[in-house]
C-alpha positions in Angstrom: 6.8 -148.0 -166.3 5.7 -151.4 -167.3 4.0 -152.4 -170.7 0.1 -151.7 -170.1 -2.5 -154.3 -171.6 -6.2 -156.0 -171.3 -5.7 -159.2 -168.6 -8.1 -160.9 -166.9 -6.6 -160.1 -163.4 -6.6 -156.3 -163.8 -10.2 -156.5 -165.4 -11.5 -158.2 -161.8 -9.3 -155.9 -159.8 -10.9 -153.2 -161.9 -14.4 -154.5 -161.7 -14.2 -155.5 -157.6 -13.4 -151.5 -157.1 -16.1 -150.2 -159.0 -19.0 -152.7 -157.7 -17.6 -151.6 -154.0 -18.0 -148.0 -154.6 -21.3 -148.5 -156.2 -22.4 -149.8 -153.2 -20.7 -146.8 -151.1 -23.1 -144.4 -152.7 -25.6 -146.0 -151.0 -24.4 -146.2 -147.6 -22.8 -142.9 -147.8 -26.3 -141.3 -148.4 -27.9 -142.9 -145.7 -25.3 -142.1 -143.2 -25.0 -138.4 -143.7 -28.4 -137.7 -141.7 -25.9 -139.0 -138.7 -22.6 -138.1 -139.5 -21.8 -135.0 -142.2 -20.3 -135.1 -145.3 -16.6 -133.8 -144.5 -16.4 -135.5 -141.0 -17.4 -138.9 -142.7 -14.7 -138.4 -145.4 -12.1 -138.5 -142.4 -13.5 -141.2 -140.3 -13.3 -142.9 -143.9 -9.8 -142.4 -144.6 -8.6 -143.2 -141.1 -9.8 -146.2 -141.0 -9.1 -147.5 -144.4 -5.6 -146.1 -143.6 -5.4 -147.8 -140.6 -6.5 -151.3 -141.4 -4.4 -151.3 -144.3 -0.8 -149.4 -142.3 -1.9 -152.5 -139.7 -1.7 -155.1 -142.2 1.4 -154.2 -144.0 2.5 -154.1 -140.3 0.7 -157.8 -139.1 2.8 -159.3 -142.5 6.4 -156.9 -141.3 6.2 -154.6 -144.2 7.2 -151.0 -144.7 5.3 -148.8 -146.2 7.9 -147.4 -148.7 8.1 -144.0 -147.9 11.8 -144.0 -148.2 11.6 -145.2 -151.3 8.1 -143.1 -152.8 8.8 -140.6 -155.1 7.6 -137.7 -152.3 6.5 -135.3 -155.4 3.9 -137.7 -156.4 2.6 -138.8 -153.9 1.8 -135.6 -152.5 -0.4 -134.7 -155.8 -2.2 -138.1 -155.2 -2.7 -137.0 -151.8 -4.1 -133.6 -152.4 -6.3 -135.2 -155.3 -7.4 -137.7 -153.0 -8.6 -134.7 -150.1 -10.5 -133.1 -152.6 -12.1 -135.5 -154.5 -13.7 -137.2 -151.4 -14.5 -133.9 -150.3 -16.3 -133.2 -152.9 -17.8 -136.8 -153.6 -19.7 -136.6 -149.9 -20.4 -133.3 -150.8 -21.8 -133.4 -153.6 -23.8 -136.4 -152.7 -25.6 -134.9 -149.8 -26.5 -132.7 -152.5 -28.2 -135.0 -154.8 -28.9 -138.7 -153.9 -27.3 -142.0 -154.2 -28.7 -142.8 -157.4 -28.1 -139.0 -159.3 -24.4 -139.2 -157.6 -23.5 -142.1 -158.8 -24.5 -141.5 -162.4 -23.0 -138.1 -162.5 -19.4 -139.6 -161.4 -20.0 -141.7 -164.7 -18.3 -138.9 -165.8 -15.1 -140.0 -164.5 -13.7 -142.2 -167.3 -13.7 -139.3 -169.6 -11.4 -137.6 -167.0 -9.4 -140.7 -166.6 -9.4 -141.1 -170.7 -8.3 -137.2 -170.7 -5.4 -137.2 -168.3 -4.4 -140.7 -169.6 -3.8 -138.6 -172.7 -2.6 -135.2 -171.6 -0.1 -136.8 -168.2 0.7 -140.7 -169.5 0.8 -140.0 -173.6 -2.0 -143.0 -173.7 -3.3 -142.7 -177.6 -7.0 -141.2 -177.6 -8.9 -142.3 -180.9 -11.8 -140.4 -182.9 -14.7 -141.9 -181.2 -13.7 -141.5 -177.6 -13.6 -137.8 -178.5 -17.2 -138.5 -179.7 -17.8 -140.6 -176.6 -16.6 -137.1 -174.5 -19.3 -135.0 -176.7 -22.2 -137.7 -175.3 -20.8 -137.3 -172.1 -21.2 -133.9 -171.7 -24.6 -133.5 -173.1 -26.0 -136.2 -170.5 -24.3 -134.2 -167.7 -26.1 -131.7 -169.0 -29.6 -133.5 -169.0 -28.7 -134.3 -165.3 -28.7 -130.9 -164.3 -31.7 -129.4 -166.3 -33.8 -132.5 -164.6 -35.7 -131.3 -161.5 -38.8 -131.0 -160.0 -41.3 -134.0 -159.7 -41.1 -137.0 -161.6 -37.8 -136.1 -163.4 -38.8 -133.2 -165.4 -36.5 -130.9 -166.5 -36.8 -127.2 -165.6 -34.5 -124.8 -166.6 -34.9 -123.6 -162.6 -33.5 -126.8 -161.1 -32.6 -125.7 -157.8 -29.3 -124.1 -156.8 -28.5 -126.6 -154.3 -29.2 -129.3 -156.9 -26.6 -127.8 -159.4 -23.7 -127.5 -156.5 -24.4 -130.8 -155.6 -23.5 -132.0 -159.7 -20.6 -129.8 -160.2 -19.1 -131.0 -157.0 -19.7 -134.6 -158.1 -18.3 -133.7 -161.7 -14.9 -132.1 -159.7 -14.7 -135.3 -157.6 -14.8 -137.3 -160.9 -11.8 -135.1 -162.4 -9.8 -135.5 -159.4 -10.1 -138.8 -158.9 -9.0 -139.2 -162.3 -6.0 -137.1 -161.5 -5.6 -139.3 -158.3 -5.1 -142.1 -160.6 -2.4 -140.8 -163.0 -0.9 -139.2 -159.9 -0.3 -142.0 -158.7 1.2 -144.7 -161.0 4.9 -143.6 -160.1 4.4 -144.2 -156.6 3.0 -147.5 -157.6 5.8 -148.4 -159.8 7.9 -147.8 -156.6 6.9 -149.6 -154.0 3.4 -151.4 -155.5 -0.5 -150.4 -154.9 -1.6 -151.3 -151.7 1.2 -149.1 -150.0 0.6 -146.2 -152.6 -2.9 -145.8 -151.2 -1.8 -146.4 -148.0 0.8 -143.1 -148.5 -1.8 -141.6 -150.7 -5.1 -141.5 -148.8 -2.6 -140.9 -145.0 -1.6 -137.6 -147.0 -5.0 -136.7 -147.4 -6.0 -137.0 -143.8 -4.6 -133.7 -142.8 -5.5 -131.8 -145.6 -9.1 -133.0 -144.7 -8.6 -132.3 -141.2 -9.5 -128.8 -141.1 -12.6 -128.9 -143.1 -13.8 -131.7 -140.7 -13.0 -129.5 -137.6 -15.0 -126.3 -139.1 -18.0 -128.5 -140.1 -18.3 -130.2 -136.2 -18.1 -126.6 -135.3 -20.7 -125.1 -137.3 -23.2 -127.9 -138.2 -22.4 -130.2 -135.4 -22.9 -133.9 -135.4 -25.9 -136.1 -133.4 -23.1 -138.7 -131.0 -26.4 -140.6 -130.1 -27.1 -140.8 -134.2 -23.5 -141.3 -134.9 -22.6 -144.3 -132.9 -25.9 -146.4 -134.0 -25.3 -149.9 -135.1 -26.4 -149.2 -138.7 -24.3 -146.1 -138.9 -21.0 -148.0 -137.5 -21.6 -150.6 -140.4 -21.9 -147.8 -142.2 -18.4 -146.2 -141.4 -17.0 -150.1 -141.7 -18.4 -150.7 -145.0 -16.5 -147.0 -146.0 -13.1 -147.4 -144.6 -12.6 -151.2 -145.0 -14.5 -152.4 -148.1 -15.2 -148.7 -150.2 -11.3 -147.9 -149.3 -8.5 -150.4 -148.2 -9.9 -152.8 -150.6 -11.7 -150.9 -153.2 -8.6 -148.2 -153.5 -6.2 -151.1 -153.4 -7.6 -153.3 -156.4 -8.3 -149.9 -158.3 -5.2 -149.0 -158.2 -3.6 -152.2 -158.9 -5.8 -153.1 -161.6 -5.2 -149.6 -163.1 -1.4 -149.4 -162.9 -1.5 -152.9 -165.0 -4.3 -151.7 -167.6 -4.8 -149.7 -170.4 -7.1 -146.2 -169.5 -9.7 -147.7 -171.6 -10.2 -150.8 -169.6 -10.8 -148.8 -166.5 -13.0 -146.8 -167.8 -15.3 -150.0 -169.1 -15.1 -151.3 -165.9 -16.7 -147.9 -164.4 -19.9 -149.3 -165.4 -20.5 -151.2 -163.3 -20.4 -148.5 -160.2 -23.8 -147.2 -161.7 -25.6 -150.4 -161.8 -24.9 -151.2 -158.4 -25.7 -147.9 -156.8 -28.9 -147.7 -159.0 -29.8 -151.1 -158.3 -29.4 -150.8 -154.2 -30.8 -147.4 -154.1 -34.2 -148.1 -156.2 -34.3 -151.5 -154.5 -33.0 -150.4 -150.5 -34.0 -146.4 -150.4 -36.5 -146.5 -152.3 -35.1 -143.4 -155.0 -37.1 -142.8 -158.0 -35.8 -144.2 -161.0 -37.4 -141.8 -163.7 -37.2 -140.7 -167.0 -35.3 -137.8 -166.8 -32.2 -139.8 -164.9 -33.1 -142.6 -167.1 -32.2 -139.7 -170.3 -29.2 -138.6 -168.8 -28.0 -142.3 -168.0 -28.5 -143.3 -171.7 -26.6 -139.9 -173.2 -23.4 -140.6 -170.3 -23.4 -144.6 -170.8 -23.4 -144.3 -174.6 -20.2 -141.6 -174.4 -18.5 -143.8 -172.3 -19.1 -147.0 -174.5 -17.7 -145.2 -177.4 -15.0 -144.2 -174.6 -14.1 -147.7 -173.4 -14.3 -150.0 -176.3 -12.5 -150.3 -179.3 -13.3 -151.4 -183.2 -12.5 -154.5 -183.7 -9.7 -153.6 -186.3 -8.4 -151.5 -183.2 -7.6 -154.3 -180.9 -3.5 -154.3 -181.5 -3.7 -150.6 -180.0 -4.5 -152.5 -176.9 -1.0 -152.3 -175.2 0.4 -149.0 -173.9 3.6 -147.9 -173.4 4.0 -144.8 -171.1 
Protein backbone atom coordinates (compact mmCIF):
# COMPACT_ATOMS: atom_id res chain seq x y z
CA UNK A 1 0.00 0.00 0.00
CA UNK A 2 1.25 3.44 -0.34
CA UNK A 3 2.72 5.79 2.39
CA UNK A 4 -0.54 7.48 4.04
CA UNK A 5 -0.25 11.27 5.03
CA UNK A 6 -2.22 14.78 5.70
CA UNK A 7 -2.40 16.62 1.91
CA UNK A 8 -4.45 19.12 0.83
CA UNK A 9 -6.04 17.14 -2.04
CA UNK A 10 -7.23 14.15 0.11
CA UNK A 11 -8.46 16.75 2.79
CA UNK A 12 -11.01 18.36 -0.18
CA UNK A 13 -11.76 14.91 -1.42
CA UNK A 14 -12.49 14.09 2.09
CA UNK A 15 -14.38 17.21 2.93
CA UNK A 16 -16.51 17.27 -0.73
CA UNK A 17 -17.84 13.54 0.46
CA UNK A 18 -18.94 14.42 3.76
CA UNK A 19 -20.75 17.94 2.86
CA UNK A 20 -22.59 15.76 0.04
CA UNK A 21 -23.86 13.21 2.38
CA UNK A 22 -24.81 15.87 4.85
CA UNK A 23 -26.99 17.04 2.45
CA UNK A 24 -28.35 13.39 1.58
CA UNK A 25 -29.83 13.14 5.06
CA UNK A 26 -31.99 15.70 4.14
CA UNK A 27 -33.31 14.60 0.85
CA UNK A 28 -33.41 11.09 1.90
CA UNK A 29 -35.88 12.03 4.74
CA UNK A 30 -38.08 13.84 2.66
CA UNK A 31 -38.35 11.28 0.07
CA UNK A 32 -39.18 8.32 2.06
CA UNK A 33 -43.06 9.54 2.44
CA UNK A 34 -42.82 8.55 -1.63
CA UNK A 35 -40.48 5.98 -1.98
CA UNK A 36 -39.39 3.46 1.20
CA UNK A 37 -36.36 3.12 2.69
CA UNK A 38 -34.93 -0.21 1.13
CA UNK A 39 -36.42 0.48 -2.37
CA UNK A 40 -34.73 3.94 -2.36
CA UNK A 41 -31.32 2.32 -1.27
CA UNK A 42 -31.56 0.35 -4.78
CA UNK A 43 -32.74 3.03 -6.97
CA UNK A 44 -29.61 4.82 -5.22
CA UNK A 45 -27.07 2.37 -6.03
CA UNK A 46 -28.24 1.75 -9.60
CA UNK A 47 -27.96 4.82 -10.53
CA UNK A 48 -24.79 5.90 -9.04
CA UNK A 49 -23.51 2.56 -10.49
CA UNK A 50 -24.73 3.34 -13.64
CA UNK A 51 -23.53 6.86 -14.23
CA UNK A 52 -20.28 6.03 -13.09
CA UNK A 53 -19.91 2.10 -15.21
CA UNK A 54 -21.16 4.80 -18.22
CA UNK A 55 -18.48 7.09 -17.68
CA UNK A 56 -15.54 4.79 -17.34
CA UNK A 57 -17.27 3.50 -20.55
CA UNK A 58 -17.79 7.25 -22.41
CA UNK A 59 -13.62 7.68 -21.49
CA UNK A 60 -12.93 3.47 -22.87
CA UNK A 61 -12.09 2.21 -19.50
CA UNK A 62 -12.53 -1.14 -17.84
CA UNK A 63 -13.59 -1.49 -14.76
CA UNK A 64 -10.82 -3.80 -13.33
CA UNK A 65 -12.52 -6.69 -12.42
CA UNK A 66 -9.97 -8.89 -13.82
CA UNK A 67 -7.59 -7.36 -12.00
CA UNK A 68 -9.69 -6.63 -8.26
CA UNK A 69 -8.76 -8.66 -5.67
CA UNK A 70 -12.44 -10.66 -5.77
CA UNK A 71 -12.14 -11.36 -1.83
CA UNK A 72 -12.22 -7.86 -1.07
CA UNK A 73 -14.27 -6.54 -2.86
CA UNK A 74 -16.99 -8.77 -2.05
CA UNK A 75 -16.65 -7.67 1.93
CA UNK A 76 -16.85 -4.00 0.57
CA UNK A 77 -19.88 -5.09 -1.21
CA UNK A 78 -21.67 -6.75 1.56
CA UNK A 79 -20.61 -3.77 3.86
CA UNK A 80 -21.93 -1.50 1.48
CA UNK A 81 -25.68 -3.52 1.30
CA UNK A 82 -25.95 -3.26 4.76
CA UNK A 83 -24.81 -0.17 5.77
CA UNK A 84 -27.24 1.68 3.27
CA UNK A 85 -29.78 -0.63 4.48
CA UNK A 86 -29.53 0.33 7.61
CA UNK A 87 -28.73 4.12 6.99
CA UNK A 88 -32.37 4.56 5.23
CA UNK A 89 -33.57 2.62 7.80
CA UNK A 90 -32.66 3.90 10.43
CA UNK A 91 -33.37 7.29 9.22
CA UNK A 92 -36.99 6.88 8.62
CA UNK A 93 -36.70 6.03 12.11
CA UNK A 94 -35.46 9.16 13.48
CA UNK A 95 -35.09 12.39 11.32
CA UNK A 96 -32.56 14.05 9.22
CA UNK A 97 -31.08 16.01 11.82
CA UNK A 98 -30.90 12.96 14.81
CA UNK A 99 -29.56 10.56 11.79
CA UNK A 100 -27.02 12.51 10.92
CA UNK A 101 -25.65 13.17 14.33
CA UNK A 102 -25.85 9.68 15.40
CA UNK A 103 -23.62 8.46 12.26
CA UNK A 104 -21.08 10.94 13.88
CA UNK A 105 -20.34 7.90 15.38
CA UNK A 106 -18.62 6.64 12.41
CA UNK A 107 -15.09 7.98 12.76
CA UNK A 108 -14.73 6.01 15.92
CA UNK A 109 -15.49 2.86 13.81
CA UNK A 110 -13.29 4.03 11.07
CA UNK A 111 -10.47 5.01 13.96
CA UNK A 112 -11.28 1.25 15.34
CA UNK A 113 -10.87 -0.89 12.25
CA UNK A 114 -8.02 1.50 11.03
CA UNK A 115 -6.47 -0.04 14.21
CA UNK A 116 -7.71 -3.59 14.44
CA UNK A 117 -7.61 -4.35 9.97
CA UNK A 118 -4.72 -1.60 8.67
CA UNK A 119 -2.29 -1.56 12.07
CA UNK A 120 -2.92 2.43 11.91
CA UNK A 121 -1.36 3.60 15.62
CA UNK A 122 -4.35 4.63 18.00
CA UNK A 123 -3.10 7.20 20.76
CA UNK A 124 -4.43 7.76 24.48
CA UNK A 125 -6.83 10.41 23.77
CA UNK A 126 -8.63 8.91 20.85
CA UNK A 127 -9.39 6.13 23.28
CA UNK A 128 -10.80 8.96 25.42
CA UNK A 129 -12.35 10.58 22.41
CA UNK A 130 -14.30 6.80 22.00
CA UNK A 131 -15.46 7.10 25.87
CA UNK A 132 -17.22 10.79 24.82
CA UNK A 133 -18.49 9.09 21.96
CA UNK A 134 -20.33 6.64 23.44
CA UNK A 135 -21.81 8.60 26.25
CA UNK A 136 -23.43 11.19 23.66
CA UNK A 137 -24.83 8.14 21.76
CA UNK A 138 -26.18 7.44 24.78
CA UNK A 139 -27.80 10.98 25.40
CA UNK A 140 -29.31 10.50 21.91
CA UNK A 141 -31.26 7.74 22.81
CA UNK A 142 -32.49 8.65 26.40
CA UNK A 143 -33.80 12.06 24.55
CA UNK A 144 -37.48 11.86 23.63
CA UNK A 145 -40.65 13.25 24.11
CA UNK A 146 -41.31 17.05 23.51
CA UNK A 147 -38.82 19.53 23.33
CA UNK A 148 -35.80 17.13 23.61
CA UNK A 149 -36.34 15.78 27.01
CA UNK A 150 -34.95 12.70 27.97
CA UNK A 151 -37.19 9.91 29.25
CA UNK A 152 -35.87 6.78 30.07
CA UNK A 153 -39.22 5.54 27.91
CA UNK A 154 -38.09 6.90 24.59
CA UNK A 155 -40.01 5.05 22.21
CA UNK A 156 -39.13 1.66 20.78
CA UNK A 157 -39.25 2.73 17.39
CA UNK A 158 -36.93 5.71 18.30
CA UNK A 159 -34.15 3.32 19.71
CA UNK A 160 -34.27 0.90 16.41
CA UNK A 161 -34.07 3.75 14.44
CA UNK A 162 -30.39 4.76 16.45
CA UNK A 163 -28.98 1.35 16.65
CA UNK A 164 -29.58 0.97 13.00
CA UNK A 165 -27.93 4.23 12.31
CA UNK A 166 -24.98 3.22 14.84
CA UNK A 167 -24.68 -0.31 12.55
CA UNK A 168 -24.65 1.68 9.30
CA UNK A 169 -21.78 3.80 10.87
CA UNK A 170 -19.75 0.55 11.71
CA UNK A 171 -20.22 -0.84 8.42
CA UNK A 172 -19.43 1.88 6.49
CA UNK A 173 -16.40 2.03 8.41
CA UNK A 174 -15.69 -1.60 7.48
CA UNK A 175 -16.67 -0.59 3.86
CA UNK A 176 -13.79 1.70 3.93
CA UNK A 177 -10.99 -0.61 5.22
CA UNK A 178 -12.60 -3.24 2.95
CA UNK A 179 -11.89 -1.53 0.45
CA UNK A 180 -8.36 -0.06 0.17
CA UNK A 181 -6.95 -3.25 -1.58
CA UNK A 182 -9.29 -3.00 -4.37
CA UNK A 183 -8.31 0.61 -4.60
CA UNK A 184 -4.66 -0.07 -4.60
CA UNK A 185 -5.54 -2.32 -7.63
CA UNK A 186 -7.25 -0.67 -10.04
CA UNK A 187 -7.89 3.08 -8.26
CA UNK A 188 -11.23 4.62 -6.42
CA UNK A 189 -13.65 5.40 -8.76
CA UNK A 190 -13.76 1.86 -10.17
CA UNK A 191 -13.63 0.25 -6.53
CA UNK A 192 -17.00 1.87 -5.86
CA UNK A 193 -18.10 1.21 -8.99
CA UNK A 194 -17.34 -2.93 -8.22
CA UNK A 195 -18.20 -2.19 -4.65
CA UNK A 196 -21.67 -0.54 -4.58
CA UNK A 197 -22.63 -3.07 -8.26
CA UNK A 198 -21.98 -5.97 -5.64
CA UNK A 199 -24.29 -4.53 -3.30
CA UNK A 200 -27.18 -4.32 -5.70
CA UNK A 201 -28.19 -7.82 -5.48
CA UNK A 202 -27.71 -8.37 -2.08
CA UNK A 203 -30.23 -5.38 -1.68
CA UNK A 204 -32.34 -6.73 -4.21
CA UNK A 205 -34.43 -8.99 -2.17
CA UNK A 206 -35.09 -6.73 0.65
CA UNK A 207 -36.38 -4.19 -1.90
CA UNK A 208 -38.76 -6.85 -3.55
CA UNK A 209 -40.30 -7.93 0.01
CA UNK A 210 -40.80 -4.25 1.06
CA UNK A 211 -42.80 -3.30 -2.53
CA UNK A 212 -44.61 -6.33 -1.56
CA UNK A 213 -45.62 -5.70 1.80
CA UNK A 214 -45.61 -1.85 2.21
CA UNK A 215 -46.02 -0.93 -1.39
CA UNK A 216 -44.95 2.27 -2.91
CA UNK A 217 -47.33 5.50 -4.08
CA UNK A 218 -46.03 5.53 -8.44
CA UNK A 219 -48.12 8.82 -8.53
CA UNK A 220 -45.79 10.00 -5.30
CA UNK A 221 -42.77 8.32 -6.63
CA UNK A 222 -42.35 9.86 -9.94
CA UNK A 223 -43.03 13.64 -8.69
CA UNK A 224 -40.52 16.18 -9.85
CA UNK A 225 -39.23 16.87 -6.32
CA UNK A 226 -38.95 13.15 -5.61
CA UNK A 227 -36.94 12.45 -9.09
CA UNK A 228 -34.41 15.33 -7.92
CA UNK A 229 -34.56 13.54 -5.02
CA UNK A 230 -33.36 10.09 -6.44
CA UNK A 231 -30.76 12.31 -8.75
CA UNK A 232 -29.30 14.11 -5.93
CA UNK A 233 -28.85 10.29 -4.24
CA UNK A 234 -27.38 8.33 -7.01
CA UNK A 235 -25.31 11.01 -8.77
CA UNK A 236 -24.05 13.54 -6.16
CA UNK A 237 -24.57 11.43 -2.51
CA UNK A 238 -22.94 8.27 -4.51
CA UNK A 239 -20.81 8.41 -7.89
CA UNK A 240 -19.27 11.54 -6.55
CA UNK A 241 -19.54 11.52 -2.92
CA UNK A 242 -18.29 7.53 -2.77
CA UNK A 243 -15.66 8.34 -5.28
CA UNK A 244 -13.84 11.36 -3.48
CA UNK A 245 -14.34 9.38 -0.19
CA UNK A 246 -12.76 6.79 -1.08
CA UNK A 247 -10.01 8.43 -2.93
CA UNK A 248 -9.33 10.84 -0.33
CA UNK A 249 -9.37 8.01 2.20
CA UNK A 250 -7.06 5.48 0.46
CA UNK A 251 -4.40 8.58 0.40
CA UNK A 252 -5.00 9.74 4.11
CA UNK A 253 -4.27 8.93 7.46
CA UNK A 254 -7.76 7.42 9.52
CA UNK A 255 -7.52 10.49 11.53
CA UNK A 256 -7.95 12.95 8.76
CA UNK A 257 -11.16 11.23 7.69
CA UNK A 258 -12.53 11.17 10.64
CA UNK A 259 -11.94 15.26 11.03
CA UNK A 260 -13.39 15.76 7.91
CA UNK A 261 -16.77 13.80 9.20
CA UNK A 262 -17.68 16.98 10.75
CA UNK A 263 -18.64 18.50 8.44
CA UNK A 264 -21.63 15.93 7.45
CA UNK A 265 -23.46 17.14 10.68
CA UNK A 266 -23.31 20.68 10.00
CA UNK A 267 -24.69 20.41 6.81
CA UNK A 268 -27.58 18.05 7.53
CA UNK A 269 -28.33 20.18 10.77
CA UNK A 270 -28.06 23.30 8.91
CA UNK A 271 -30.57 22.20 5.85
CA UNK A 272 -32.88 20.37 8.05
CA UNK A 273 -33.53 23.27 10.80
CA UNK A 274 -33.32 25.79 7.91
CA UNK A 275 -35.51 23.52 4.92
CA UNK A 276 -37.74 20.97 7.18
CA UNK A 277 -38.09 22.89 9.71
CA UNK A 278 -36.70 19.95 12.61
CA UNK A 279 -36.23 21.19 16.08
CA UNK A 280 -32.91 21.89 17.05
CA UNK A 281 -33.15 21.35 20.92
CA UNK A 282 -31.30 20.94 23.83
CA UNK A 283 -31.30 17.46 24.28
CA UNK A 284 -29.72 16.86 20.42
CA UNK A 285 -27.80 19.93 21.18
CA UNK A 286 -26.26 17.58 24.55
CA UNK A 287 -25.66 14.72 22.59
CA UNK A 288 -23.97 16.74 19.67
CA UNK A 289 -21.56 18.39 22.26
CA UNK A 290 -20.65 14.79 24.09
CA UNK A 291 -20.12 12.98 20.23
CA UNK A 292 -18.29 16.26 18.61
CA UNK A 293 -15.91 16.49 21.64
CA UNK A 294 -14.99 12.47 21.31
CA UNK A 295 -14.42 12.89 17.91
CA UNK A 296 -12.12 16.01 18.30
CA UNK A 297 -9.99 14.23 20.68
CA UNK A 298 -10.43 11.39 17.91
CA UNK A 299 -9.25 13.43 14.81
CA UNK A 300 -6.61 15.77 16.00
CA UNK A 301 -3.39 15.38 17.31
CA UNK A 302 -0.99 17.25 20.05
CA UNK A 303 1.11 19.25 18.57
CA UNK A 304 4.23 17.24 19.64
CA UNK A 305 2.25 14.37 17.77
CA UNK A 306 2.42 15.71 14.33
CA UNK A 307 5.46 13.39 12.99
CA UNK A 308 2.92 10.38 13.73
CA UNK A 309 1.15 11.84 10.78
CA UNK A 310 2.36 9.39 8.07
CA UNK A 311 1.07 5.74 8.11
CA UNK A 312 2.44 2.84 6.83
CA UNK A 313 0.06 -0.11 6.37
Amino acid sequence: MPERRVTRAAAVDLAIAAALWGGMYVVSAETFAAIPPATLSLLRLAIGVGALAAFALLRGESLGWSKAPKGAALRAGAAVAISILLQFGGTALTSAVEGSVVTMATPVFVLIFGWALEGVRVPRQAWLGIVLAAVGVGALALRGGEGGTFEADASTSRLLGIAMLIGAGATWALFSSFGRPVIAAIGARNAVTLSAGLAIPMILPFAALELAVVGMDLAAATTPSALLAVAYLGFFATSIGWSTWYRGYAAAPPRLAAGALFLQPLVAAALGVGLLKEALDGGLALGALFLLGGIALISFERASSTKQSRVRS
